[in-house]
Backbone as a ProteinNet text record, in pm:
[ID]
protein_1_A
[PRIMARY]
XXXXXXXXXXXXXXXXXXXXXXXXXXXXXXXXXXXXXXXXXXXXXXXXXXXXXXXXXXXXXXXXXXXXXXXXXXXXXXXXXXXXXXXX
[TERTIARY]
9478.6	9533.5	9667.7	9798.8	9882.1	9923.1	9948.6	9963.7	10074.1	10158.2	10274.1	10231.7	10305.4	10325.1	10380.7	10358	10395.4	10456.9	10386.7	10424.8	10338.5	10365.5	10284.2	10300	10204.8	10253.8	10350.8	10477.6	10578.4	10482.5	10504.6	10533.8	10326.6	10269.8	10148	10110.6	10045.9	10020.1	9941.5	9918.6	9926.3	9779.2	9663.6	9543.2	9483.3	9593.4	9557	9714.3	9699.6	9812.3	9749.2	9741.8	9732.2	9855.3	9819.9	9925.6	9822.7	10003.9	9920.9	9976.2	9879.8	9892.6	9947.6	9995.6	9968.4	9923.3	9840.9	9779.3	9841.2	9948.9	10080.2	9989.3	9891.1	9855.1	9710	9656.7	9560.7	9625.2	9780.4	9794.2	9736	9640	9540.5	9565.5	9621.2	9581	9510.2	9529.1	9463.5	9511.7	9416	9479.6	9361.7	9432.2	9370.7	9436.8	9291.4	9335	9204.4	9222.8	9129.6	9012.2	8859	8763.2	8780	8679.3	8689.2	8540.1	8561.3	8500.1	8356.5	8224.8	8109.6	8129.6	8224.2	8244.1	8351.7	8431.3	8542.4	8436.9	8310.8	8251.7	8134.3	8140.8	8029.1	8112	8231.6	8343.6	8334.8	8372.9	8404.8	8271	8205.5	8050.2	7996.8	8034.6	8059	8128.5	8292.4	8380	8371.4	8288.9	8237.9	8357.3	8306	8455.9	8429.7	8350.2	8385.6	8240.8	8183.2	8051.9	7960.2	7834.2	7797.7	7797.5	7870.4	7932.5	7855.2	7815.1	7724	7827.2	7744	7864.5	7858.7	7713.8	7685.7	7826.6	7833.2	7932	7835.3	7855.2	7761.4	7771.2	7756.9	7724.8	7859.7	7885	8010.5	8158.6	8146.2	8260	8266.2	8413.7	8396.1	8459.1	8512	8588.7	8680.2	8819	8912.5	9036.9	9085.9	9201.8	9340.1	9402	9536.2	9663.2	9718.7	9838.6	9928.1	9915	10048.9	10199.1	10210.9	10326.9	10333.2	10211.6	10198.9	10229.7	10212.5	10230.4	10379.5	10461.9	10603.9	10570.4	10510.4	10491.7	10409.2	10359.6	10254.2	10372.9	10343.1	10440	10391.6	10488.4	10466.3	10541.1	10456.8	10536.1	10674.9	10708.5	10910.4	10900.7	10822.2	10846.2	10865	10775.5	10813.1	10919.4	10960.7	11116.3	11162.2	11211.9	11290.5	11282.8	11141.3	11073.6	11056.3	11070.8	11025.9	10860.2	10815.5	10663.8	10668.5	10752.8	10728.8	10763	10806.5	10816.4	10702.6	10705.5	10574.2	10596.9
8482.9	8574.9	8520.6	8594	8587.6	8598.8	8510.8	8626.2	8561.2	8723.2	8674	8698.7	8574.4	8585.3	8735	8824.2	8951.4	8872	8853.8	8829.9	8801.2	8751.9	8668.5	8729.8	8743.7	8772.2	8734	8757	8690.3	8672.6	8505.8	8457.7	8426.9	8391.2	8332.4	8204.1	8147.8	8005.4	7950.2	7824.1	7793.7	7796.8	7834.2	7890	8044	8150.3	8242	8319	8326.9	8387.2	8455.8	8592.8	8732.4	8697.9	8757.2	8716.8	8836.1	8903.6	8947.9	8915.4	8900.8	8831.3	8993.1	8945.9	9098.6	9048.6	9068.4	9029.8	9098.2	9044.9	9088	9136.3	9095.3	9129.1	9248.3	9294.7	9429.3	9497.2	9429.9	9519.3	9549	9503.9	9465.3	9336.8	9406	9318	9238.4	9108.7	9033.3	9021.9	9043.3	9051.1	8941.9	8846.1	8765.2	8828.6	8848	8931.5	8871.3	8987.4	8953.3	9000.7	8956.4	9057.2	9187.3	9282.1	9416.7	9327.6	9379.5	9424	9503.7	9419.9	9510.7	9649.2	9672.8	9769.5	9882.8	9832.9	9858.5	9881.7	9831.4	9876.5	9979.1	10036.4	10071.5	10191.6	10233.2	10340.7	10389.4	10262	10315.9	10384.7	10323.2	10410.1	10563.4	10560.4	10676.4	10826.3	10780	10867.6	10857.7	10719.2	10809.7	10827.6	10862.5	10879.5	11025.5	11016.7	11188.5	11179.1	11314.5	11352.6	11290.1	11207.3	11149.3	11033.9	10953.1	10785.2	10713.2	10633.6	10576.8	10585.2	10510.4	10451.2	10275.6	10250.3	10079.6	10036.4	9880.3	9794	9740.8	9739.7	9612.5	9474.6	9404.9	9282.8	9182.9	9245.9	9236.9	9297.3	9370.3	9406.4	9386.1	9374.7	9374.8	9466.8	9483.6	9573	9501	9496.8	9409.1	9465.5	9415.2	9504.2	9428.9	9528.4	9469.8	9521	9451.3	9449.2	9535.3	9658.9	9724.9	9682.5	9540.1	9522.1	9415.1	9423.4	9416.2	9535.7	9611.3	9731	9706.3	9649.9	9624.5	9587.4	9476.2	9417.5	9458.4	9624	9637.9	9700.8	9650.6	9800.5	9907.6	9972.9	10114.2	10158.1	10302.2	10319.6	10380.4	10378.5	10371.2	10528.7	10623.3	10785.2	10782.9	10668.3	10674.2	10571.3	10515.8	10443	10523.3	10440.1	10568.3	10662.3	10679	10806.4	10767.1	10638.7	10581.5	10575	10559.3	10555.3	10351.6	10288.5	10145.2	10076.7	10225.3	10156.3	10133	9991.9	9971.1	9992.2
5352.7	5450.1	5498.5	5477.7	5526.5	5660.7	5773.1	5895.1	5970.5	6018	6070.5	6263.9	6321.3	6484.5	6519.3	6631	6642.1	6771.3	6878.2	7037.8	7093.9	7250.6	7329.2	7448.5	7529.4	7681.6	7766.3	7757.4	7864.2	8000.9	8034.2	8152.8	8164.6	8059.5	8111.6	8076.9	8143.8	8168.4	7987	7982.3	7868.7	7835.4	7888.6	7870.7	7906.4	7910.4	7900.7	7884.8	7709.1	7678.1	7552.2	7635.3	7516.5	7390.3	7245.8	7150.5	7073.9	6982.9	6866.3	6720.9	6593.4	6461.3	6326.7	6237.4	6161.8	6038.7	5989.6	5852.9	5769.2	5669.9	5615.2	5486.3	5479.8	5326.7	5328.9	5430.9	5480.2	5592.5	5627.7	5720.4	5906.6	5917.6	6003.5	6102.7	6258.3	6416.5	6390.1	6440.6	6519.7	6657.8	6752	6877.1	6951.7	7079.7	7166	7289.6	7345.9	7486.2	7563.4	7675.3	7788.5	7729.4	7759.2	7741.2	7848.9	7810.6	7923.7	7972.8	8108.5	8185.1	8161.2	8234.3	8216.4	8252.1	8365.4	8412.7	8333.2	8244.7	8186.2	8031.1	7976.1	7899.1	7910.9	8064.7	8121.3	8122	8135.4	8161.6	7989.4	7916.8	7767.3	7696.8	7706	7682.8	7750.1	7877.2	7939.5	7852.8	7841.1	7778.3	7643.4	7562.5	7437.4	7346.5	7242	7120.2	7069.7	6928.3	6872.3	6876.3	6853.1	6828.5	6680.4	6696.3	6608.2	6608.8	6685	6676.4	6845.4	6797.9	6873.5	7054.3	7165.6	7244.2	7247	7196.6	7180	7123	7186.7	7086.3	7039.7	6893.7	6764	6788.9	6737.3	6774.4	6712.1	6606.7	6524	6617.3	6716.4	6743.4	6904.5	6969.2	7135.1	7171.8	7290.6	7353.7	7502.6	7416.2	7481.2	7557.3	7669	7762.4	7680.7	7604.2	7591.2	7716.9	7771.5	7878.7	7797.7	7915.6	7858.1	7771.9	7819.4	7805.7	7665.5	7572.5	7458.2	7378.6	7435.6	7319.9	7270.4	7324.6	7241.9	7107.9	7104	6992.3	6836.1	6881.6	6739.4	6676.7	6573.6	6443.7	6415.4	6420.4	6401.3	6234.2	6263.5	6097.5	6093	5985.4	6004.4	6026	6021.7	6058.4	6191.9	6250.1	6412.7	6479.8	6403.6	6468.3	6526.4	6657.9	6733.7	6827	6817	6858.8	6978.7	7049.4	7174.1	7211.4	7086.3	7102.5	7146.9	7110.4	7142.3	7296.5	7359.1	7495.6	7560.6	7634.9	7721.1	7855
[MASK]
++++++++++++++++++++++++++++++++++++++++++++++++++++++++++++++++++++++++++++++++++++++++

């Protein structure tokens, strides 16, 4: 697995610094963030996704708060350069 540095949270201390990775070769986040919240998974289960799809998280997967002010850092696809979809 190839993976390139994307960004880091400006301005956090040296044990809690959100960062995200890009796996150059699937394409595919790695992201280190905060966990959510029982309460923040108690909301997401609530509102649910599409019809058919569980609201459990598996055991294999979590449910994590990324800081707005990461969203600078994901790539987007080149149709949307521009478009101001990367402002945080």
């Amino acid at each position: 697995m190839r993976l390139r540095f994307l960004g880091i949270i400006p301005n956090t201390p040296g044990n809690e610094s959100p960062t995200l990775w890009l796996d150059e070769d699937g394409g595919d986040l790695l992201i280190q963030s905060y966990k959510a919240t029982e309460d923040e998974v108690k909301a997401c289960r609530e509102v649910g996704s599409i019809p058919g799809h569980g609201t459990d998280v598996p055991d294999h997967e979590t449910i994590i708060r990324l800081p707005k002010v990461m969203l600078q850092y994901i790539p987007r696809p080149d149709s949307e350069e521009g478009s101001g979809a990367r402002d945080a």
